[in-house]
C-alpha positions, 0 to 999 in steps of 0.5 A, spaced: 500 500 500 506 504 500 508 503 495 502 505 491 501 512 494 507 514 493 506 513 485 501 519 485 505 522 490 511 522 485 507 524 479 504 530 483 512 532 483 512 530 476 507 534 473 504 539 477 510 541 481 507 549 482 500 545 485 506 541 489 510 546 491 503 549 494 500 544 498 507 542 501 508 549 503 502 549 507 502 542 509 502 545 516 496 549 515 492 544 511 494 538 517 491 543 522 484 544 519 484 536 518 485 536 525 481 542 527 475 539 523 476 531 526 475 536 532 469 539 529 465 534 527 466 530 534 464 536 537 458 537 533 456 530 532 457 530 540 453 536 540 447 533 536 447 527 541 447 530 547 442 536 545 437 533 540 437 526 542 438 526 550 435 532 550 440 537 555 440 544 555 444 546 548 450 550 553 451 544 557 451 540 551 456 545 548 461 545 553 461 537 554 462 537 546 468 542 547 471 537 553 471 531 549 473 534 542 479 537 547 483 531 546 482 529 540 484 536 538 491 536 542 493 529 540 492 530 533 495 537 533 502 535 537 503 530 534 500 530 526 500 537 525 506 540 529 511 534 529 512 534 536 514 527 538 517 530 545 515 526 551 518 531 556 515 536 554 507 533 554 505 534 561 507 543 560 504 543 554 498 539 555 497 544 561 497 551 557 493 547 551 488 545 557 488 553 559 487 555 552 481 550 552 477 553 558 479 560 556 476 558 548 471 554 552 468 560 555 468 564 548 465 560 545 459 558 550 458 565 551 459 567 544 454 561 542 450 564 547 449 571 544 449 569 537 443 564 539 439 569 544 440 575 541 442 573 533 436 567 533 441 563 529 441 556 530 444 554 534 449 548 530 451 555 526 453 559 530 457 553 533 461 553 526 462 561 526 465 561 533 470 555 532 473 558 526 474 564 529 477 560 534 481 556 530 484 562 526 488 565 534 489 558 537 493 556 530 497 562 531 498 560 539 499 553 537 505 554 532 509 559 536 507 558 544 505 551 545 508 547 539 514 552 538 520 548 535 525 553 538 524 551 544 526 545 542 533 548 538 540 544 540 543 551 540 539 553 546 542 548 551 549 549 554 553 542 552 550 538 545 551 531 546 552 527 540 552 520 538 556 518 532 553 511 529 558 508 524 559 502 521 566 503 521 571 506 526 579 506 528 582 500 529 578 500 522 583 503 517 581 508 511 581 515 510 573 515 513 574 511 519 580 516 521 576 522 519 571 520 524 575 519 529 578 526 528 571 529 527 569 526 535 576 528 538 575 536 535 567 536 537 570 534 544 574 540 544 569 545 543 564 543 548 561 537 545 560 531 549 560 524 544 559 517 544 560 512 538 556 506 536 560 502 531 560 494 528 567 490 530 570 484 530 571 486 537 567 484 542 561 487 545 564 493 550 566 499 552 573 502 550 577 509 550 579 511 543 583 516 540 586 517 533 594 519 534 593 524 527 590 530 532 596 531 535 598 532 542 593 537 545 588 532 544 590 526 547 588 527 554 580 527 551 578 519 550 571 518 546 567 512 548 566 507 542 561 502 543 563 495 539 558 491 536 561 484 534 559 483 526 557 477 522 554 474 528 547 472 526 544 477 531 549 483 530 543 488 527 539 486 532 544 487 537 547 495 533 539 497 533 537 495 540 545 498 543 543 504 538 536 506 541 538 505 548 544 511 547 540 515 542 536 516 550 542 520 552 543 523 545 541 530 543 542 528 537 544 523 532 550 524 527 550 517 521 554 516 516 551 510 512 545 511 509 542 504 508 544 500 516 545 505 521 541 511 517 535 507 517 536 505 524 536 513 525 529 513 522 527 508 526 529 511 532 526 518 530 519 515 529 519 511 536 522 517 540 523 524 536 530 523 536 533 527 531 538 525 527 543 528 522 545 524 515 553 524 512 551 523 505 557 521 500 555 516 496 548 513 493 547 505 497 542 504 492 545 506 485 552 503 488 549 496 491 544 496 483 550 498 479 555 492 483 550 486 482 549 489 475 541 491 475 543 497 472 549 500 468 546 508 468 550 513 470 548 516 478 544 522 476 539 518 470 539 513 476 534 517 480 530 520 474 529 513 471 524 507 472 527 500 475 525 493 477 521 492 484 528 491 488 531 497 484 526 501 486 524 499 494 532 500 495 530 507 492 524 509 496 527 507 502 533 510 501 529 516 500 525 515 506 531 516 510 534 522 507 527 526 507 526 524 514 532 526 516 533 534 520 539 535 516 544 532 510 551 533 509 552 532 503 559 532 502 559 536 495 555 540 491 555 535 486 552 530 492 547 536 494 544 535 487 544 527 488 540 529 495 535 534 491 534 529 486 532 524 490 528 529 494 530 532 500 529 539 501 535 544 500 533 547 506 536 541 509 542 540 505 549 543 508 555 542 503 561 540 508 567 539 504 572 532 507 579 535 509 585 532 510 590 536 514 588 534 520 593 528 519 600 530 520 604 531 513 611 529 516 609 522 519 611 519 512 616 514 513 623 514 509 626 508 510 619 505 507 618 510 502 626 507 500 624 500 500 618 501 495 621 505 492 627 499 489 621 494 490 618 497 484 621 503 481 628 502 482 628 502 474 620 505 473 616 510 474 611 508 479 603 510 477 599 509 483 590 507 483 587 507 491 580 504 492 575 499 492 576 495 487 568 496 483 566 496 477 565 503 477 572 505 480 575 503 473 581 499 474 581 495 469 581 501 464 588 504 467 590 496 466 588 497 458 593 503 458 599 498 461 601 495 455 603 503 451 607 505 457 614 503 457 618 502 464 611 504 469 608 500 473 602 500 477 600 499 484 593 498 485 591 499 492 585 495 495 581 490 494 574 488 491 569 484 488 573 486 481 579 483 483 579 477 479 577 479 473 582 485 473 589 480 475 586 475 468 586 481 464 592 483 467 595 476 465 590 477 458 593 484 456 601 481 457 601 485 463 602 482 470 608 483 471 607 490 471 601 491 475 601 489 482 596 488 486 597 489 494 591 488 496 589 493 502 593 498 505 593 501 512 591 508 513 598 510 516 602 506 511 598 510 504 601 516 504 607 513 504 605 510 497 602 516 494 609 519 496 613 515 491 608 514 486 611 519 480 602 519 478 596 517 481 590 516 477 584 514 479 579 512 473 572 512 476 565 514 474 563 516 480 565 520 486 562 523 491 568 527 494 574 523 494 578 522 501 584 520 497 585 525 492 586 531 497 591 525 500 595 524 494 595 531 493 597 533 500 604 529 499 605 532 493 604 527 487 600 529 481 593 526 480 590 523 474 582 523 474 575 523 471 571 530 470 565 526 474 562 527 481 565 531 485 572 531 482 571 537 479 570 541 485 577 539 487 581 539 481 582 544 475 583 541 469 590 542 467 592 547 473 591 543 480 591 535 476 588 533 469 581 531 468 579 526 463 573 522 461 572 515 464 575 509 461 576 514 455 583 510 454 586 515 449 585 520 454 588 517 460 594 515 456 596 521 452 594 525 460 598 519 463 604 521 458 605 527 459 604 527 466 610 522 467 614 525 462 613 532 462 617 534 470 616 541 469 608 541 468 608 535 473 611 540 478 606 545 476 600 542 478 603 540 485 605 546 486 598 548 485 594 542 488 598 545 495 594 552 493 587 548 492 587 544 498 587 550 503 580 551 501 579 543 504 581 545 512 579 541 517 578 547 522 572 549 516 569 542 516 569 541 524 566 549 525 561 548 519 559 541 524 558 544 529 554 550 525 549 546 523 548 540 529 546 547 533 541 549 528 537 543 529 
C-alpha cells in the first residue's frame, strides 16, 4: 500500500510541481484544519447527541462537546500537525493547551450564547462561526507558544551531546574511519560531549579511543566507542537495540551510512523524536544496483529513471531516510544535487567539504618510502590507483593503458569484488608483471605510497568527494582523474591535476604521458594542488559541524 501512494505522490512532483510546491508549503496549515475539523465534527456530532437526542440544555451540551473534542484536538495537533514527538515536554504543554481550552471554552459558550439569544441563529451555526474564529488565534498560539520548535533548538542548551553511529571506526583503517575519529576528538574540544556506536570484530564493550593524527593537545580527551561484534547472526539486532538505548542520552544523532545505521536513525526518530543528522557521500542504492549489475546508468539518470521492484524499494527507502532526516551533509555540491534529486529539501542540505590536514604531513616514513621505492621503481616510474576495487572505480581501464607505457608500473591499492577479473586481464593484456596488486593498505602506511608514486590516477565514474585525492595531493604527487562527481570541485583541469573522461583510454594515456614525462608541468600542478587544498581545512569542516548540529 506504500508503495502505491507514493506513485501519485511522485507524479504530483512530476507534473504539477507549482500545485506541489503549494500544498507542501502549507502542509502545516492544511494538517491543522484536518485536525481542527476531526475536532469539529466530534464536537458537533457530540453536540447533536447530547442536545437533540438526550435532550440537555444546548450550553451544557456545548461545553461537554468542547471537553471531549479537547483531546482529540491536542493529540492530533502535537503530534500530526506540529511534529512534536517530545515526551518531556507533554505534561507543560498539555497544561497551557488545557488553559487555552477553558479560556476558548468560555468564548465560545458565551459567544454561542449571544449569537443564539440575541442573533436567533441556530444554534449548530453559530457553533461553526465561533470555532473558526477560534481556530484562526489558537493556530497562531499553537505554532509559536505551545508547539514552538525553538524551544526545542540544540543551540539553546549549554553542552550538545552527540552520538556518532558508524559502521566503521579506528582500529578500522581508511581515510573515513580516521576522519571520524578526528571529527569526535575536535567536537570534544569545543564543548561537545560524544559517544560512538560502531560494528567490530571486537567484542561487545566499552573502550577509550583516540586517533594519534590530532596531535598532542588532544590526547588527554578519550571518546567512548561502543563495539558491536559483526557477522554474528544477531549483530543488527544487537547495533539497533545498543543504538536506541544511547540515542536516550543523545541530543542528537550524527550517521554516516545511509542504508544500516541511517535507517536505524529513522527508526529511532519515529519511536522517540530523536533527531538525527545524515553524512551523505555516496548513493547505497545506485552503488549496491550498479555492483550486482541491475543497472549500468550513470548516478544522476539513476534517480530520474524507472527500475525493477528491488531497484526501486532500495530507492524509496533510501529516500525515506534522507527526507526524514533534520539535516544532510552532503559532502559536495555535486552530492547536494544527488540529495535534491532524490528529494530532500535544500533547506536541509549543508555542503561540508572532507579535509585532510588534520593528519600530520611529516609522519611519512623514509626508510619505507626507500624500500618501495627499489621494490618497484628502482628502474620505473611508479603510477599509483587507491580504492575499492568496483566496477565503477575503473581499474581495469588504467590496466588497458599498461601495455603503451614503457618502464611504469602500477600499484593498485585495495581490494574488491573486481579483483579477479582485473589480475586475468592483467595476465590477458601481457601485463602482470607490471601491475601489482597489494591488496589493502593501512591508513598510516598510504601516504607513504602516494609519496613515491611519480602519478596517481584514479579512473572512476563516480565520486562523491574523494578522501584520497586531497591525500595524494597533500604529499605532493600529481593526480590523474575523471571530470565526474565531485572531482571537479577539487581539481582544475590542467592547473591543480588533469581531468579526463572515464575509461576514455586515449585520454588517460596521452594525460598519463605527459604527466610522467613532462617534470616541469608535473611540478606545476603540485605546486598548485598545495594552493587548492587550503580551501579543504579541517578547522572549516569541524566549525561548519558544529554550525549546523546547533541549528537543529
Amino acid at each position: 500500500m506504500k508503495q502505491i501512494y507514493r506513485i501519485p505522490k511522485k507524479y504530483a512532483q512530476d507534473k504539477m510541481p507549482g500545485v506541489y510546491k503549494i500544498i507542501d508549503k502549507n502542509k502545516v496549515i492544511a494538517k491543522y484544519l484536518i485536525s481542527g475539523g476531526t475536532a469539529a465534527v466530534t464536537d458537533l456530532g457530540l453536540l447533536f447527541i447530547f442536545t437533540d437526542l438526550i435532550g440537555l440544555w444546548y450550553v451544557i451540551s456545548a461545553a461537554l462537546a468542547f471537553a471531549f473534542a479537547f483531546f482529540v484536538s491536542f493529540f492530533l495537533q502535537k503530534f500530526w500537525t506540529f511534529r512534536d514527538n517530545t515526551k518531556d515536554r507533554m505534561q507543560a504543554q498539555m497544561a497551557v493547551y488545557l488553559s487555552l481550552g477553558l479560556i476558548n471554552l468560555g468564548v465560545n459558550s458565551y459567544g454561542i450564547y449571544l449569537l443564539v439569544e440575541y442573533l436567533s441563529l441556530w444554534y449548530l451555526l453559530a457553533q461553526v462561526i465561533m470555532g473558526g474564529s477560534i481556530a484562526v488565534y489558537s493556530f497562531l498560539i499553537y505554532k509559536f507558544l505551545i508547539f514552538n520548535k525553538k524551544e526545542k533548538s540544540l543551540a539553546d542548551k549549554g553542552k550538545l551531546k552527540i552520538l556518532i553511529a558508524t559502521g566503521i571506526f579506528p582500529p578500522d583503517i581508511g581515510g573515513p574511519a580516521t576522519m571520524l575519529e578526528a571529527m569526535a576528538s575536535s567536537l570534544i574540544e569545543r564543548g561537545f560531549e560524544i559517544k560512538v556506536i560502531t560494528y567490530s570484530d571486537q567484542e561487545l564493550g566499552i573502550t577509550p579511543s583516540f586517533a594519534e593524527a590530532t596531535e598532542d593537545k588532544n590526547k588527554e580527551s578519550s571518546i567512548l566507542v561502543y563495539r558491536i561484534l559483526k557477522n554474528k547472526l544477531f549483530s543488527r539486532l544487537n547495533y539497533f537495540l545498543k543504538m536506541k538505548k544511547l540515542s536516550k542520552w543523545a541530543d542528537v544523532i550524527y550517521v554516516t551510512d545511509t542504508y544500516s545505521v541511517g535507517y536505524f536513525a529513522y527508526l529511532i526518530k519515529k519511536f522517540i523524536g530523536k533527531k538525527y543528522i545524515v553524512r551523505f557521500a555516496g548513493d547505497s542504492a545506485w552503488e549496491t544496483a550498479v555492483a550486482n549489475s541491475w543497472t549500468n546508468d550513470y548516478i544522476v539518470d539513476f534517480q530520474k529513471n524507472k527500475y525493477s521492484n528491488k531497484i526501486e524499494k532500495l530507492k524509496a527507502k533510501r529516500r525515506k531516510i534522507l527526507v526524514n532526516a533534520d539535516k544532510v551533509i552532503a559532502v559536495s555540491n555535486f552530492m547536494k544535487e544527488i540529495a535534491q534529486l532524490i528529494g530532500v529539501n535544500e533547506n536541509k542540505i549543508k555542503t561540508i567539504y572532507n579535509s585532510v590536514d588534520f593528519i600530520k604531513s611529516d609522519n611519512l616514513d623514509n626508510s619505507a618510502i626507500k624500500e618501495i621505492k627499489q621494490k618497484y621503481g628502482a628502474n620505473s616510474k611508479i603510477i599509483i590507483t587507491a580504492c575499492r576495487l568496483t566496477p565503477w572505480k575503473g581499474v581495469a581501464g588504467i590496466i588497458k593503458i599498461m601495455p603503451k607505457l614503457d618502464n611504469v608500473n602500477l600499484l593498485v591499492l585495495g581490494d574488491g569484488q573486481e579483483l579477479d577479473n582485473l589480475k586475468k586481464s592483467a595476465a590477458e593484456l601481457g601485463v602482470d608483471n607490471k601491475v601489482h596488486f597489494l591488496g589493502r593498505i593501512k591508513q598510516a602506511d598510504l601516504k607513504n605510497y602516494f609519496k613515491v608514486a611519480d602519478l596517481f590516477v584514479l579512473n572512476t565514474n563516480y565520486e562523491g568527494l574523494s578522501h584520497t585525492i586531497l591525500e595524494v595531493m597533500s604529499v605532493g604527487t600529481p593526480v590523474l582523474t575523471t571530470n565526474v562527481g565531485g572531482n571537479p570541485e577539487i581539481i582544475e583541469n590542467n592547473k591543480d591535476g588533469v581531468l579526463v573522461e572515464f575509461n576514455n583510454e586515449r585520454a588517460l594515456l596521452e594525460a598519463a604521458t605527459k604527466i610522467l614525462n613532462d617534470k616541469e608541468f608535473a611540478d606545476s600542478l603540485v605546486v598548485n594542488a598545495e594552493i587548492k587544498l587550503q580551501k579543504f581545512n579541517w578547522s572549516n569542516t569541524v566549525e561548519a559541524t558544529v554550525k549546523l548540529s546547533k541549528e537543529i
